[in-house]
C-alpha positions as CSV (number, residue, x, y, z in Angstrom):
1,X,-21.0,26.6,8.8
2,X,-22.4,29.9,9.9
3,X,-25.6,29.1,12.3
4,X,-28.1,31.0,10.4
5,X,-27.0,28.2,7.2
6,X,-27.2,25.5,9.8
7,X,-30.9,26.2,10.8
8,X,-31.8,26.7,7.7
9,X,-30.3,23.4,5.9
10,X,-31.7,21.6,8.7
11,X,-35.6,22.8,7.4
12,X,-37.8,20.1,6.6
13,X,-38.5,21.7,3.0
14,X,-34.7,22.3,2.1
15,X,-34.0,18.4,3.1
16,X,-36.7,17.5,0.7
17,X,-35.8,19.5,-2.0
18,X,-32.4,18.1,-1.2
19,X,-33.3,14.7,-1.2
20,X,-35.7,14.8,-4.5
21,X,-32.5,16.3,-6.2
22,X,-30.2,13.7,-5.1
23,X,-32.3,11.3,-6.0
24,X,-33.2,12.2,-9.5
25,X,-29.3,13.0,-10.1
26,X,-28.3,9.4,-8.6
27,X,-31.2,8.0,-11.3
28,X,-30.0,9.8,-13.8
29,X,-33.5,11.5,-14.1
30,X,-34.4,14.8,-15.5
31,X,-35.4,17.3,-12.9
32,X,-37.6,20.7,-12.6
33,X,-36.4,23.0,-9.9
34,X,-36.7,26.3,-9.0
35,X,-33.3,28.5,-9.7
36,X,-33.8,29.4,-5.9
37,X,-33.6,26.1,-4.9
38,X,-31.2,24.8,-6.9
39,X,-28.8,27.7,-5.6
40,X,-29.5,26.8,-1.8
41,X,-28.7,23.3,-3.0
42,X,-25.3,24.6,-4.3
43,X,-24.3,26.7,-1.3
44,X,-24.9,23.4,1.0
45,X,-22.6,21.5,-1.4
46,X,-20.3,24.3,-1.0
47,X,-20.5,24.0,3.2
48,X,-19.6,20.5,2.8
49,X,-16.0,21.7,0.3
50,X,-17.9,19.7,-2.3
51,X,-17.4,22.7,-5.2
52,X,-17.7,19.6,-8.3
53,X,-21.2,18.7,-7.2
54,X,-22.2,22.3,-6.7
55,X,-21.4,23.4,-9.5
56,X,-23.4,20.9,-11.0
57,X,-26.5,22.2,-9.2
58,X,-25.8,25.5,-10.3
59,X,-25.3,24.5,-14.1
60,X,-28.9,23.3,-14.0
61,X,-30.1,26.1,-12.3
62,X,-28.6,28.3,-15.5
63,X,-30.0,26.0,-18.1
64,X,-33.2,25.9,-16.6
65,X,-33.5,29.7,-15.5
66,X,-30.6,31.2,-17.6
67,X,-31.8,35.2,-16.2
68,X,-32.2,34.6,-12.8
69,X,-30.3,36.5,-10.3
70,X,-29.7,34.1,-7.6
71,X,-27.2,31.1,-10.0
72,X,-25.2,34.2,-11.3
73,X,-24.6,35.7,-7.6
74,X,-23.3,32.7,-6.9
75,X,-20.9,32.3,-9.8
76,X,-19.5,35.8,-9.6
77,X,-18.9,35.0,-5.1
78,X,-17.4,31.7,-6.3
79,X,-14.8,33.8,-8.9
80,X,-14.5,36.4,-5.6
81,X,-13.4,34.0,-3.2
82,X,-11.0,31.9,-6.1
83,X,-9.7,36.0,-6.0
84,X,-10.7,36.3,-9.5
85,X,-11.8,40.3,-9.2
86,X,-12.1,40.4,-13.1
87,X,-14.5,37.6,-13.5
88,X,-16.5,38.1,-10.8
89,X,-17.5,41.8,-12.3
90,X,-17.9,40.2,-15.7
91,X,-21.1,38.3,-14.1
92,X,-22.0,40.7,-11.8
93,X,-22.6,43.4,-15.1
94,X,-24.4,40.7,-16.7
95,X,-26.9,40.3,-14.0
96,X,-30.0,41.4,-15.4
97,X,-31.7,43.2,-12.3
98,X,-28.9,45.4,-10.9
99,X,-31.2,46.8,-8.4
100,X,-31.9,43.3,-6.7
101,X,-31.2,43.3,-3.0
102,X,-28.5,40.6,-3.0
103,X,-27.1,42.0,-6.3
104,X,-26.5,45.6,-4.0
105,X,-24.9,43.1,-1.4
106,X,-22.4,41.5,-4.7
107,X,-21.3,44.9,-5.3
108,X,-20.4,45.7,-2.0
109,X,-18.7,42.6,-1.4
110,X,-16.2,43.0,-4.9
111,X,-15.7,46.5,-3.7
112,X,-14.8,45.8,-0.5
113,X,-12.5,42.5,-1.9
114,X,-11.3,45.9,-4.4
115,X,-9.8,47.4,-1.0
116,X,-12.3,50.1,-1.5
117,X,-14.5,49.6,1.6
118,X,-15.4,53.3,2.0
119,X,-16.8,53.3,-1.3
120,X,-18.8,50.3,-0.3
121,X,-20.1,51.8,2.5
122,X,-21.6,55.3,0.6
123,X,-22.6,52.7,-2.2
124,X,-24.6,51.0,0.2
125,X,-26.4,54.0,1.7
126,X,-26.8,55.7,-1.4
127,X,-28.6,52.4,-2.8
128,X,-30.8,52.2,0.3
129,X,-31.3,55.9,0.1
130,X,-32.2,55.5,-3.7
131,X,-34.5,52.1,-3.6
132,X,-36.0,53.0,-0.4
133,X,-35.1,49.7,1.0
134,X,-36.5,49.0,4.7
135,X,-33.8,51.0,6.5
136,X,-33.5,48.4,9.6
137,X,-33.0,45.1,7.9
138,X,-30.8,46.2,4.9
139,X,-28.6,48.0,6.4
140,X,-28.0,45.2,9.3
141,X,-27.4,42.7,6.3
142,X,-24.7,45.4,4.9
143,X,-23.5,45.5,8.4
144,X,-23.1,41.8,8.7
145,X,-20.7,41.6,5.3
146,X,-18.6,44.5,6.7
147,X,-18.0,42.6,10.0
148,X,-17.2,39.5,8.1
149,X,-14.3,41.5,6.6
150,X,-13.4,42.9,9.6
151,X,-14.3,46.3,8.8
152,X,-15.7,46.7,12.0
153,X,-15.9,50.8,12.2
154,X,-18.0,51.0,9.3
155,X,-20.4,48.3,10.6
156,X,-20.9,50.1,13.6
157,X,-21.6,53.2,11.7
158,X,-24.5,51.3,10.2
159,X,-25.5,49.4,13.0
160,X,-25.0,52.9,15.7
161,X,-27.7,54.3,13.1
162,X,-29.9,52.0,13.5
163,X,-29.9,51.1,16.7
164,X,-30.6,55.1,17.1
165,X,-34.3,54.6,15.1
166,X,-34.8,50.9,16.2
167,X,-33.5,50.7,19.8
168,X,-35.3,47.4,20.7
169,X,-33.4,44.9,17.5
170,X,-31.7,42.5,20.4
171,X,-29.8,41.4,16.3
172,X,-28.7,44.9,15.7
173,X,-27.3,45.0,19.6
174,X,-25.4,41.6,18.9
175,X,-23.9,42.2,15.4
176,X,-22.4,45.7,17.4
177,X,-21.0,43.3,20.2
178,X,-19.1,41.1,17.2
179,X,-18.0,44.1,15.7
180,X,-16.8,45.8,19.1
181,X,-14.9,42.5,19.9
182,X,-13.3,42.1,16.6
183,X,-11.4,45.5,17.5
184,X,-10.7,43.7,21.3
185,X,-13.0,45.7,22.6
186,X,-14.9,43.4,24.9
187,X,-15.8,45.8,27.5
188,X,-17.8,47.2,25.2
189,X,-18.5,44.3,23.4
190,X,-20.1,42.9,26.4
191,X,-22.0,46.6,27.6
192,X,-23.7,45.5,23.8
193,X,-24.6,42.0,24.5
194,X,-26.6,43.3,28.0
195,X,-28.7,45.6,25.8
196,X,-29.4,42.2,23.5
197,X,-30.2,40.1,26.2
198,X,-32.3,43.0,27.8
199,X,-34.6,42.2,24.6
200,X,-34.2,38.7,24.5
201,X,-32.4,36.6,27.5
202,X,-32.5,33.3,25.7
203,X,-31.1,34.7,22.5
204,X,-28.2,31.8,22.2
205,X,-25.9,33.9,20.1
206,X,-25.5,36.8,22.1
207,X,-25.2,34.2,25.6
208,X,-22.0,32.7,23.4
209,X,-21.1,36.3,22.7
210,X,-20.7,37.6,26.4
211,X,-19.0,34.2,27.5
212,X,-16.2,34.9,25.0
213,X,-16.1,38.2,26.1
214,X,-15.9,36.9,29.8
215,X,-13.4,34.6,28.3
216,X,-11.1,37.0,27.1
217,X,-11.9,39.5,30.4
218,X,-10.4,36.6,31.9
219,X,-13.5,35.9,34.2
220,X,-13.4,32.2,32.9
221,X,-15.7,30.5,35.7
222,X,-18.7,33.0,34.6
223,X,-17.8,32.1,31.4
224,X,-17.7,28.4,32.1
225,X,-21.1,28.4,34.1
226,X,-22.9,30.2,30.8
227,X,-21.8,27.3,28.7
228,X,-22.9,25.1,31.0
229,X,-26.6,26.4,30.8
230,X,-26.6,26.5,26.8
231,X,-25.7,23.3,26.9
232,X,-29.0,22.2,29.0
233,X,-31.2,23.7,26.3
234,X,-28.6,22.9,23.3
235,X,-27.6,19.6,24.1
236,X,-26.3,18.9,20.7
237,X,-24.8,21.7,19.9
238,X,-20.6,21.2,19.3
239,X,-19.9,24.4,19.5
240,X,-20.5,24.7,22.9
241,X,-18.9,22.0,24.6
242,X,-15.5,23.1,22.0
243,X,-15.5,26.2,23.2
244,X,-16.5,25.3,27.4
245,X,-13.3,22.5,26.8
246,X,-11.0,25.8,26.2
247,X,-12.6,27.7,29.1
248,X,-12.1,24.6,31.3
249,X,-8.2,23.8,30.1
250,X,-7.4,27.7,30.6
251,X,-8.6,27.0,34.1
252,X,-6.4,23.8,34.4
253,X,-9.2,21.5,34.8
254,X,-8.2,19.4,32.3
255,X,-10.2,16.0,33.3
256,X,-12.9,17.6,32.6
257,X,-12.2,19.6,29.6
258,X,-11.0,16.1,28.2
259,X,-15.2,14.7,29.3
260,X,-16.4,18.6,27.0
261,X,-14.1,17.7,24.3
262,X,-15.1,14.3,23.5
263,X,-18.6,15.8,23.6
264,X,-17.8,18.2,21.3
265,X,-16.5,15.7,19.0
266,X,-19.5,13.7,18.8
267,X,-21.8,16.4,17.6
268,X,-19.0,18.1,15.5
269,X,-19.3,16.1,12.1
270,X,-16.4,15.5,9.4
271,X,-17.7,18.0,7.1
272,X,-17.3,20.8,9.9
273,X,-14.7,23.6,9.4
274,X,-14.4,23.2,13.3
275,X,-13.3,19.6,13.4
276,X,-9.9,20.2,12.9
277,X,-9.7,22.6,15.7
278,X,-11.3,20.4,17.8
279,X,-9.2,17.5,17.5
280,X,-6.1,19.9,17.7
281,X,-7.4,21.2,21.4
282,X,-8.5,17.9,22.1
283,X,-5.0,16.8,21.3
284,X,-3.9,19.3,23.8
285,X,-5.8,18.5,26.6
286,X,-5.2,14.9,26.6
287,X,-1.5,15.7,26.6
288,X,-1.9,18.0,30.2
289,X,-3.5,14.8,31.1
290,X,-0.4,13.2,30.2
291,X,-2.3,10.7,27.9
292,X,0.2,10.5,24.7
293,X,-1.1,7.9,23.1
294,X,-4.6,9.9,22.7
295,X,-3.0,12.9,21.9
296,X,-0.8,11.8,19.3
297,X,-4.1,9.9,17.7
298,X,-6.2,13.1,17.7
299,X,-3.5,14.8,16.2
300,X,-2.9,12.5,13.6
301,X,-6.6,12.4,12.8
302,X,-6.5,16.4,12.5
303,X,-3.9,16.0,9.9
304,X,-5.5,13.7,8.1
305,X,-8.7,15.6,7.5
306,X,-6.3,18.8,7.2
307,X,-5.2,19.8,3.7
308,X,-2.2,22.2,4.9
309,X,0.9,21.4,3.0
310,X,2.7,22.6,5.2
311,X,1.7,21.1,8.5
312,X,3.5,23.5,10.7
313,X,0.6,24.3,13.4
314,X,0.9,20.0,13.3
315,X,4.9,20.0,14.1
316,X,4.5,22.8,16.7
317,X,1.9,21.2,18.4
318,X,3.6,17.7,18.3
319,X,6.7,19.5,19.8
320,X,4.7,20.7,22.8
321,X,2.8,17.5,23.4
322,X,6.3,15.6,23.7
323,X,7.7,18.6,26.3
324,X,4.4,17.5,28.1
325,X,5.9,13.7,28.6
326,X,9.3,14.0,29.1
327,X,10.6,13.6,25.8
328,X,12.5,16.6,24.7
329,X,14.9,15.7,22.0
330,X,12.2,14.5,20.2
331,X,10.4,17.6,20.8
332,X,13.2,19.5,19.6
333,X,13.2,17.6,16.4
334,X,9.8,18.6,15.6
335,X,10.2,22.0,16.4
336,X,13.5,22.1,14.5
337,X,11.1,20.7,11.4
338,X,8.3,23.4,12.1
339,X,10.7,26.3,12.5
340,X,12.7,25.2,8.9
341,X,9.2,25.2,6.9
342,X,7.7,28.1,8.3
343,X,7.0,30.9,6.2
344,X,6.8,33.3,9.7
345,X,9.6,32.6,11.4
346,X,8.8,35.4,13.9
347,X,5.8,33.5,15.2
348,X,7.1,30.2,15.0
349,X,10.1,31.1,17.4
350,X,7.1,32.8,19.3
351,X,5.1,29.6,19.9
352,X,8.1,28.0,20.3
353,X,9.5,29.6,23.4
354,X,5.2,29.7,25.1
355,X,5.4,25.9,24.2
356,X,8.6,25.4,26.4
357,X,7.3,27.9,29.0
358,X,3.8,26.1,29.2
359,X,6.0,22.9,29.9
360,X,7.6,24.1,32.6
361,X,10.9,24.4,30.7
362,X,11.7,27.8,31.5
363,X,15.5,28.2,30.7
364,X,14.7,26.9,27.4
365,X,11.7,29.1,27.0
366,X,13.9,32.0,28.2
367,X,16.7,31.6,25.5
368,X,14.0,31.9,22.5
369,X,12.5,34.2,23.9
370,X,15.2,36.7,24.5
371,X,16.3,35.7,20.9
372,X,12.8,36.6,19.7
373,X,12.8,39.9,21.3
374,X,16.1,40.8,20.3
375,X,15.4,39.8,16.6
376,X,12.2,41.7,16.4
377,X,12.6,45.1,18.0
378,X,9.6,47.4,18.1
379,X,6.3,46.6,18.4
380,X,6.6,42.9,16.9
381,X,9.1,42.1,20.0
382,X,7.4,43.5,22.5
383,X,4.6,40.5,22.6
384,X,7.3,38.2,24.5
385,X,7.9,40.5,27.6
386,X,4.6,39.0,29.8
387,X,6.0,35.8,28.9
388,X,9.4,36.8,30.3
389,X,7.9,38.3,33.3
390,X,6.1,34.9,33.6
391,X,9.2,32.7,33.5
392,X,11.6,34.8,35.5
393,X,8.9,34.8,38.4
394,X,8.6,30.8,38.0
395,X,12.6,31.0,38.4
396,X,12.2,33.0,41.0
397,X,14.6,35.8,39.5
398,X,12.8,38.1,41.2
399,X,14.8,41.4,39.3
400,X,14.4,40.7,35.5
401,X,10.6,39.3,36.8
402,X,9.9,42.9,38.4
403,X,12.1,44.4,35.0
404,X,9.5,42.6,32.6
405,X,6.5,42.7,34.7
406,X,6.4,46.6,34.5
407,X,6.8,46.6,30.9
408,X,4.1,43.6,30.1
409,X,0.8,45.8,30.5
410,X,1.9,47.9,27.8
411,X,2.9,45.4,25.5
412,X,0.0,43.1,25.7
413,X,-2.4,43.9,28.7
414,X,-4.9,40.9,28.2
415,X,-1.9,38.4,28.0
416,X,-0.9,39.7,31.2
417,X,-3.9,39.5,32.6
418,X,-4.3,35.6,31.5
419,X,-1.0,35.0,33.1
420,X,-1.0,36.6,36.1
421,X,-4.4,36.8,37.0
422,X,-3.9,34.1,39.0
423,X,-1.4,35.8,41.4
424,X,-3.3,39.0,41.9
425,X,-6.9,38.3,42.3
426,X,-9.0,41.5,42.1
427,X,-6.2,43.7,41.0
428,X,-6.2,45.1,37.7
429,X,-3.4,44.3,35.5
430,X,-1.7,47.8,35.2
431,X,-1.1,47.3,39.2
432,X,0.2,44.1,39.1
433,X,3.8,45.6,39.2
434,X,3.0,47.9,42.4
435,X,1.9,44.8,44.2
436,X,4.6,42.8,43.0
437,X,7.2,45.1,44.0
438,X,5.7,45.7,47.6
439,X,5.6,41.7,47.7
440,X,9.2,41.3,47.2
441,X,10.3,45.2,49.3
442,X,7.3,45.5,51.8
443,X,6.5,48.6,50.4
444,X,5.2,50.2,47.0
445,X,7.5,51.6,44.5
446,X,8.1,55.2,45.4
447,X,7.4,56.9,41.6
448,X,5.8,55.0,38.9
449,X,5.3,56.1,35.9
């Protein structure tokens, strides 16, 4: 659940309405409801994966207000996101007022779902351009359904423009920052989020924003210390001990990752797309604390609220927790089962071989991970070599460590970073190998190119 959708189904007015539609339904009592209402209603049933009992609010919404804009916007997304284009237009022709903000922000959507997102972008302008719209908040809102497709240049077209008429909207600033690190950009992402919080300091978003920038910069105690504030003033907020229980475990500190984790359980309710996840990493951690028993039980709890068939992520992450305690052939099992079923075999074998190298069984690790590189030449291969670097330096083969280390910026600079980080503090990662050859020859590498 988005937080925007969170604030507002926790307003005193939408628990009412909420409540006075429940209760007439349970009764079996007619009801009188605005469409708009009814619609809200809908889209909460729909944050909970409850689709029967939305669609019931929305049925009564039609029948009651069978022109109104907001019921049929919501059909023709439903259609969209079941990926059926053709019926989704159907309704969105037969919506009466075509020039209705949110009907603009349909349009855009299907054309965007159409592959088309160009054409959604000079459809939006045009349509502001035509209606006269208030420049700063429509086009942030067409901004935001661009970044939620991860079309992130033609946000920041939008948002760049106004930004350059409305300097001071600390939303604007943060939407850019989302966009800038959906490209991996968190440099700039984070150059952004100071403009935001120049505006506003306490705005919570854009504090979460620049810790998962400093996160992924791999500046994890900064990070760590900004959660640790939000979670003073946002005490039951899940979100932020989940994500201060990553930053923690990518630190090793797992005890008390294991202490943020729990947290974030306890204010992370069953309903919550993020459960899952949590239980998965919670899984984790309790197996670097070599607590099996827990981590097998969050696990099994994950797939049990999980409706994934296949249940690879499940195998794989079974498979590491068993490397964790010693018990290899079982783990092999499970990763036999995981690599079988998968329909990417090329990440599979992937997570395979960073499983075994996270547990410290390098030769292992070293074997699938030469066969990964080998069986996917190119650009898909190349995503291995910091990971061979890592475990020919834990070998201490100190020639194919140097031979991968020089290669490992270019193939995947902020994995390099997160793994060797470590061993050169304040050194950036494309001089890791300079320093690493003068470590093992006394001297830097006389050309380097």
């Amino acid at each position: 659940m988005q937080e925007e959708d969170e604030i507002y189904f926790n307003d005193p007015e939408f628990l009412e309405n909420l409540q006075r539609y429940e209760q007439a339904h349970e009764n079996g009592e007619p009801i009188y409801m605005d469409a708009e209402d009814l619609t809200d209603i809908a889209e909460f049933y729909m944050t909970q994966n409850r689709e029967e009992e939305a669609n019931e609010a929305i049925s009564l919404a039609l029948s009651l207000h069978p022109d109104s804009v907001d019921p049929l916007i919501f059909l023709a997304r439903q259609q969209m996101f079941h990926d059926n284009l053709d019926e989704a237009i159907k309704i969105a022709e037969s919506i009466p007022d075509q020039n209705d903000r949110e009907t603009i922000f349909l349009w855009s959507e299907l054309l965007i779902r159409s592959d088309k997102p160009k054409e959604a972008l000079q459809f939006i302008v045009s349509k502001q351009e035509e209606l006269d719209e208030d420049e700063e908040s429509f086009l942030y809102d067409a901004a935001c359904i661009f970044t939620d497709y991860e079309y992130y240049d033609e946000a920041i077209k939008l948002l760049q423009g106004i930004l350059n008429a409305h300097p001071y909207n600390a939303s604007a600033w943060r939407t850019m920052a989302e966009a800038h690190v959906g490209k991996g950009d968190f440099l700039e992402a984070l150059d952004d989020i100071e403009y935001c919080l120049a505006i506003n300091p306490t705005y919570t978003q854009a504090l979460m924003l620049k810790a998962h920038c400093l996160f992924h910069l791999n500046h994890l105690d900064q990070a760590h210390q900004i959660y640790k504030e939000l979670q003073h003033t946002d005490p039951e907020n899940g979100r932020l001990y989940y994500m201060d229980a990553i930053t923690l475990a990518n630190m090793e500190k797992f005890e008390k990752a294991k202490d943020c984790i729990t947290t974030a359980l306890k204010y992370t309710p069953e309903y919550d797309e993020d459960r899952i996840q949590v239980l998965l990493h919670k899984a984790y951690i309790e197996s670097k604390c070599h607590n099996i028993n827990e981590a097998l039980g969050a696990l099994e709890e994950a797939m049990a609220l999980s409706k994934d068939e296949e249940e690879i992520e499940y195998h794989l992450l079974m498979g590491e927790i068993l490397l964790e305690n010693n018990k290899e052939q079982e783990a092999a099992e499970e990763f036999e089962i995981a690599y079988n079923e998968s329909k990417n075999k090329q990440q599979t074998l992937l997570t395979m071989g960073i499983a075994y190298a996270e547990t410290m069984h390098y030769n292992t690790a070293l074997s699938l991970l030469q066969s990964f590189s080998q069986e996917y030449k190119g650009k898909e291969g190349v995503i291995a070599i910091p990971y061979l670097a890592y475990c020919y330096k834990r070998i201490h083969d100190q020639e194919n460590y140097l031979k991968y280390l020089r290669k490992a910026v270019s193939a995947d600079r902020e994995i390099t970073e997160f793994l060797f980080a470590k061993d050169y503090p304040s050194i950036q990662p494309e001089e890791y190998y300079l320093y690493a050859f003068k470590n093992a020859y006394g001297r830097f590498p006389e050309s380097w190119e």
